[in-house]
C-alpha positions as CSV (number, residue, x, y, z in Angstrom):
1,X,95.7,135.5,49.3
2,X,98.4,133.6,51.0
3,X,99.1,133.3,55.4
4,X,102.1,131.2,56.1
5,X,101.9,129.7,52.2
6,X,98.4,128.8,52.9
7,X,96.8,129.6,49.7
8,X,93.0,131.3,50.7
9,X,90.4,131.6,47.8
10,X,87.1,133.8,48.4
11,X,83.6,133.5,46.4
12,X,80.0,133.6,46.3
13,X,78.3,130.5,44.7
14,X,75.0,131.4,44.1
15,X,73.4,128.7,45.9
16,X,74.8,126.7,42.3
17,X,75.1,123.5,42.4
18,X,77.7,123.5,39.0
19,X,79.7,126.5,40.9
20,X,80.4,124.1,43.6
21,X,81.7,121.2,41.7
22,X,84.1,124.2,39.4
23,X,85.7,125.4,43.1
24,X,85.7,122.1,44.4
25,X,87.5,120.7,41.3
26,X,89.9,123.7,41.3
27,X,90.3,123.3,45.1
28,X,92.4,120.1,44.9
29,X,93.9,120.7,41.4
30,X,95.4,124.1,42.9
31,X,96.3,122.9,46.0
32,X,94.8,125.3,47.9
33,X,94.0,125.3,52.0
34,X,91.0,127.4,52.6
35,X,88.0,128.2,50.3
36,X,85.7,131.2,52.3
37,X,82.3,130.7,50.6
38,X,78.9,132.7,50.4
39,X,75.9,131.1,49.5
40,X,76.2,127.8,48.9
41,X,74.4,125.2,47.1
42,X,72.3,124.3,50.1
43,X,69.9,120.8,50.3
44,X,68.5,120.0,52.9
45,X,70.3,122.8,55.4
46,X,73.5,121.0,54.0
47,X,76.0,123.2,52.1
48,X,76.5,120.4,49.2
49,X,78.8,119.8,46.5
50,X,82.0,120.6,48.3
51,X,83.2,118.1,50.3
52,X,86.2,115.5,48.9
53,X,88.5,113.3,50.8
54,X,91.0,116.1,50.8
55,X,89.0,118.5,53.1
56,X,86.3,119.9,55.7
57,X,83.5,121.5,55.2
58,X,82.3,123.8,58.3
59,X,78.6,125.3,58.1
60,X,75.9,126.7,60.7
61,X,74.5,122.4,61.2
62,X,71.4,124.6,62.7
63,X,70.7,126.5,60.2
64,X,68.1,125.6,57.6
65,X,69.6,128.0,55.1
66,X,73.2,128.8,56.1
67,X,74.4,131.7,53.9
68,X,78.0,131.0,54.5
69,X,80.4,128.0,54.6
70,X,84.4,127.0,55.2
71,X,86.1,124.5,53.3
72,X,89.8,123.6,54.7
73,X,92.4,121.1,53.9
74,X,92.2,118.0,55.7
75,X,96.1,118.3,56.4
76,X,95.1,121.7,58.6
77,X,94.8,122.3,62.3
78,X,92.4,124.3,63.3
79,X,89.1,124.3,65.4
80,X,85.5,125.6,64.9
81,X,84.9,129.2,67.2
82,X,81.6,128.6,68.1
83,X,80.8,131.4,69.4
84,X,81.0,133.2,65.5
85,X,79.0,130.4,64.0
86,X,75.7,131.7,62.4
87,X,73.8,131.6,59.1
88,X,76.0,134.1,58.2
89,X,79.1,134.0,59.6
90,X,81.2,131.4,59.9
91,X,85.1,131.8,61.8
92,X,87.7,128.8,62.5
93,X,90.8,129.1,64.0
94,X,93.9,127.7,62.2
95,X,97.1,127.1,62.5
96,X,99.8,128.3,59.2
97,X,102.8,126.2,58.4
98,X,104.9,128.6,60.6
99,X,103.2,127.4,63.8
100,X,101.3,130.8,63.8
101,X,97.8,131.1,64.9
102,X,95.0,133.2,62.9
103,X,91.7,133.4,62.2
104,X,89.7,132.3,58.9
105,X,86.1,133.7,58.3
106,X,83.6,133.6,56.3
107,X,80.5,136.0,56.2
108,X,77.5,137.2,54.6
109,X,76.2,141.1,54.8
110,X,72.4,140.4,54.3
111,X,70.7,143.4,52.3
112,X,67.7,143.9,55.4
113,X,69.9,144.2,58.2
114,X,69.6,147.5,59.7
115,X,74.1,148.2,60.3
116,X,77.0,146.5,57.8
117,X,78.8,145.3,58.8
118,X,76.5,143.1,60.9
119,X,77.1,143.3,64.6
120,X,78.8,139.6,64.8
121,X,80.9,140.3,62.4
122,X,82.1,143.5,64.5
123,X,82.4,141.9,67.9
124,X,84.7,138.6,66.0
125,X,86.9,141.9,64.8
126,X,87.2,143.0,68.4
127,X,87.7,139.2,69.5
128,X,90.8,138.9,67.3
129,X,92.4,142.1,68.6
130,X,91.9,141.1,72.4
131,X,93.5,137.4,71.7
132,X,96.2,139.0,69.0
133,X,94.8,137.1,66.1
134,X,95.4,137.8,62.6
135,X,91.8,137.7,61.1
136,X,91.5,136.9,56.9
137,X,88.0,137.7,56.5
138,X,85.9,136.8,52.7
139,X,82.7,138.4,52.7
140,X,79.6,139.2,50.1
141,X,79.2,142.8,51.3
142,X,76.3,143.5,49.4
143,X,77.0,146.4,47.4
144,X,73.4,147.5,47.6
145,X,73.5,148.4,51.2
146,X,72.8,151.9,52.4
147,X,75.9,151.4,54.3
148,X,77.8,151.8,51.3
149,X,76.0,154.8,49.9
150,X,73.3,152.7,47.9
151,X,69.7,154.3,48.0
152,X,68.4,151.0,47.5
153,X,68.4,147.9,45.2
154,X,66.2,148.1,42.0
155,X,63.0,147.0,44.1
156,X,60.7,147.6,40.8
157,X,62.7,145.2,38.5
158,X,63.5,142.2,41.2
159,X,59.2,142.4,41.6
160,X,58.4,142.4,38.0
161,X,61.1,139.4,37.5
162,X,59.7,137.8,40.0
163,X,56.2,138.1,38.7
164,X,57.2,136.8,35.5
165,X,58.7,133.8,36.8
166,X,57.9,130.3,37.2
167,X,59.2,126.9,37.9
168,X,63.0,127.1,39.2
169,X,63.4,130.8,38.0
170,X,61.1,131.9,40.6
171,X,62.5,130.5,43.7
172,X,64.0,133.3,45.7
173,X,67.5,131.8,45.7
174,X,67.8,132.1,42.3
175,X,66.2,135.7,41.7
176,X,68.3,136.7,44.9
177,X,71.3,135.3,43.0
178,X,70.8,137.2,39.7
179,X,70.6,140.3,41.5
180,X,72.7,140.2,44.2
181,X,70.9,140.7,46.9
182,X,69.9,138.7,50.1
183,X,67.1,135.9,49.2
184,X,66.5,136.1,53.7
185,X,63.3,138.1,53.3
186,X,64.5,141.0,51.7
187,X,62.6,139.9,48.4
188,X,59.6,138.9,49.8
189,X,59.5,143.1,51.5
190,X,60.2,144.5,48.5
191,X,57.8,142.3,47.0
192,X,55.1,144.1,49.9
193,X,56.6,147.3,49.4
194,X,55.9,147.8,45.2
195,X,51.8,145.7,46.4
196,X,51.1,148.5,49.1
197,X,52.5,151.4,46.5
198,X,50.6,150.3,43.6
199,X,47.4,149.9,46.3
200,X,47.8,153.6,47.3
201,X,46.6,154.7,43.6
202,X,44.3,151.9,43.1
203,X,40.8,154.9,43.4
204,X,42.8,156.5,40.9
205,X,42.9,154.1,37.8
206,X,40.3,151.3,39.4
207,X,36.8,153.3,39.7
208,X,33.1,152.6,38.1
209,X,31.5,155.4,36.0
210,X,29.3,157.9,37.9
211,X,26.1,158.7,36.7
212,X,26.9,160.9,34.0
213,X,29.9,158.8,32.7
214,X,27.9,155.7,31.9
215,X,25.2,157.5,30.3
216,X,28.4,158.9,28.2
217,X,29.2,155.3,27.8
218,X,26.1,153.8,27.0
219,X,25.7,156.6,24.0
220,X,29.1,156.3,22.8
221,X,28.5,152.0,22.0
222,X,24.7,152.7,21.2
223,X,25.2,152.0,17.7
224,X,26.8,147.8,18.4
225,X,25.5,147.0,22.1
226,X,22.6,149.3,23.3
227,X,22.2,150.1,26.9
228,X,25.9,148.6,27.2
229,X,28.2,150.1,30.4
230,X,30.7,147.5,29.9
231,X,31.6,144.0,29.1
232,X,32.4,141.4,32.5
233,X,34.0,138.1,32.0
234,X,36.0,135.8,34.3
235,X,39.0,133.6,34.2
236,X,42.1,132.5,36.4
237,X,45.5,132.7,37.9
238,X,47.2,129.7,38.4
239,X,48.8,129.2,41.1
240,X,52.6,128.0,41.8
241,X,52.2,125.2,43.8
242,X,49.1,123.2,45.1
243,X,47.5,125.3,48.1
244,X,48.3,123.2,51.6
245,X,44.5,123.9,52.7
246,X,41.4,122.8,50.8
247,X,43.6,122.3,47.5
248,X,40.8,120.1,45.9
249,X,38.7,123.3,45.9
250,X,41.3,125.1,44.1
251,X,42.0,123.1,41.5
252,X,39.5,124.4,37.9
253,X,38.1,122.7,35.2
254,X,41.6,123.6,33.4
255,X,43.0,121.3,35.8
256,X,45.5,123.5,37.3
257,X,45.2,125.4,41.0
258,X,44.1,128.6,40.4
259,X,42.1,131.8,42.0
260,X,39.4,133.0,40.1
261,X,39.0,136.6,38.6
262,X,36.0,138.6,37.0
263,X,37.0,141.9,35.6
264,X,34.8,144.4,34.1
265,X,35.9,146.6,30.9
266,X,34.3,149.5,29.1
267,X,34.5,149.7,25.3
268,X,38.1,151.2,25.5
269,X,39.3,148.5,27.7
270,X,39.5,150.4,30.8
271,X,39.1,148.0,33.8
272,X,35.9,149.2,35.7
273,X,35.5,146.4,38.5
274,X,37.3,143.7,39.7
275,X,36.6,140.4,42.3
276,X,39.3,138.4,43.2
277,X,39.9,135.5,45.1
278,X,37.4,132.8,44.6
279,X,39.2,129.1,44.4
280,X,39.6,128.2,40.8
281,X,36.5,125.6,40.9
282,X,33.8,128.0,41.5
283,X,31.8,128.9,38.6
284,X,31.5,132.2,36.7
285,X,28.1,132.7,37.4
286,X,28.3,132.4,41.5
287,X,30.7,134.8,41.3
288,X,28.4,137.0,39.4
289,X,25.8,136.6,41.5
290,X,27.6,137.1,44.7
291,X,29.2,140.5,44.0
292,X,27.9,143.8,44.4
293,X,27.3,144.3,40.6
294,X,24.1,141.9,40.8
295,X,23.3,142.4,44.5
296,X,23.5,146.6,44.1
297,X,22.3,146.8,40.8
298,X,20.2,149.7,41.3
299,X,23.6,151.4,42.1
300,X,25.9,150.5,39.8
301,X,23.3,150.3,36.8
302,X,21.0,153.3,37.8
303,X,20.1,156.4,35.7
304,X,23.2,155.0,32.9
């Protein structure tokens, strides 16, 4: 887009640090006066990779994690309007090579807000109509808002990717990046939302056998382990990073920082009983003998 022969460029970097060097590098080779950026490559609450002798770079300073940025050519007048400076929305007021005045802005729709646009965003639209401005505005509307007739983002597949992950490929910047949503806590609830559904049918696929189903069991594996209800063994989750309290006591003889887990199958690998939680250096056997398999025996184990 063009105001007064003032080439604009719009895009959404994907917190990538090789996206910011390609529009930076394209930036000066095409001349162009304004880039309006979403999601940076952020260090530090410092949108990186941008900045060349040919240009300013205008972010929310307070901001740990500003979401959007402003580059503009050195060679430009124009002034920061505070008052629209946020982690998500950035606005500047410049001046074209006609001598005209107008407004530049750059802002991010995050997924968890309740309205989109966001109320900011709104009340910078009415600023420019009471002051006459012209506003360009280049925004990451995020298609998956219910504002835009979304029923929601796929909440199942950004949990189980996220699950799967490690290293880099779990950070929320970078799962928030290959789905396009917001990585400001919207993750993290759909991450609580898919825990409490799968908790609400935990009686339904996580019980022990009743009286008459172990002695069902028990008959059923006579032949290779008499007396048998099912089969307990423990191991470990590792954890993604050391634990910031007591990590000494989570770090296992497989010298990694885990949680401990003892799961109980029957002879068609149903899972009948589960503890979780210890820290990874406790020992098998204390976790045994401090759950309510040993300490209730009578009930779990009686008339099988």
């Amino acid at each position: 887009m063009m105001v007064g022969v003032i080439e604009i460029a719009q895009v959404n970097l994907h917190h990538a640090a090789a996206a910011s060097a390609v529009i930076a590098s394209r930036f000066t080779a095409e001349k162009l006066g304004a880039l309006l950026i979403q999601e940076p490559w952020v260090y530090k609450g410092e949108a990186k990779g941008l900045k060349t002798e040919a240009n300013k770079v205008i972010w929310d300073l307070s901001s740990e994690r500003p979401r959007t940025c402003i580059v503009v050519r050195s060679n430009i007048d124009f002034f920061c309007i505070s008052e629209f400076l946020t982690q998500d929305l950035v606005a500047v007021q410049a001046r074209d090579t006609e001598g005209k005045d107008f407004v530049l802005a750059s802002a991010y729709f995050p997924g968890e807000t309740a309205t989109a646009p966001p109320e900011a965003v709104e009340r910078l639209v009415e600023h420019c109509k009471r002051h006459k401005l012209p506003l360009v505005i280049g925004c990451d509307a995020n298609a998956h808002h219910t504002e835009w007739g979304s029923t929601d983002c796929n909440a199942r597949a950004i949990v189980l990717y996220r699950l799967d992950s490690n290293g880099e490929g779990a950070t929320l910047s970078k799962i928030a990046g290959l789905f396009g949503v917001s990585d400001g806590g919207i993750i993290q609830n759909l991450t609580d939302r898919i825990f409490k559904a799968l908790l609400k049918h935990k009686d339904q696929y996580l019980f022990w056998p009743n009286s008459d189903e172990r002695k069902k069991l028990v008959s059923e594996t006579w032949g290779k382990l008499p007396n048998c209800v099912g089969y307990v063994d423990g191991t470990e989750i590792p954890l993604a990073e050391k634990p910031s309290q007591d990590p000494e006591a989570y770090f296992s003889r497989k010298h990694q920082y885990s949680v401990k887990v003892q799961a109980v199958c029957d002879h068609s690998l149903q899972i009948r009983h589960l503890v979780l939680g210890y820290p990874g250096s406790v020992h098998d056997a204390r976790i045994f003998s401090n759950c309510e398999l040993s300490n209730d025996a009578d009930v779990f184990f009686g008339g099988a």
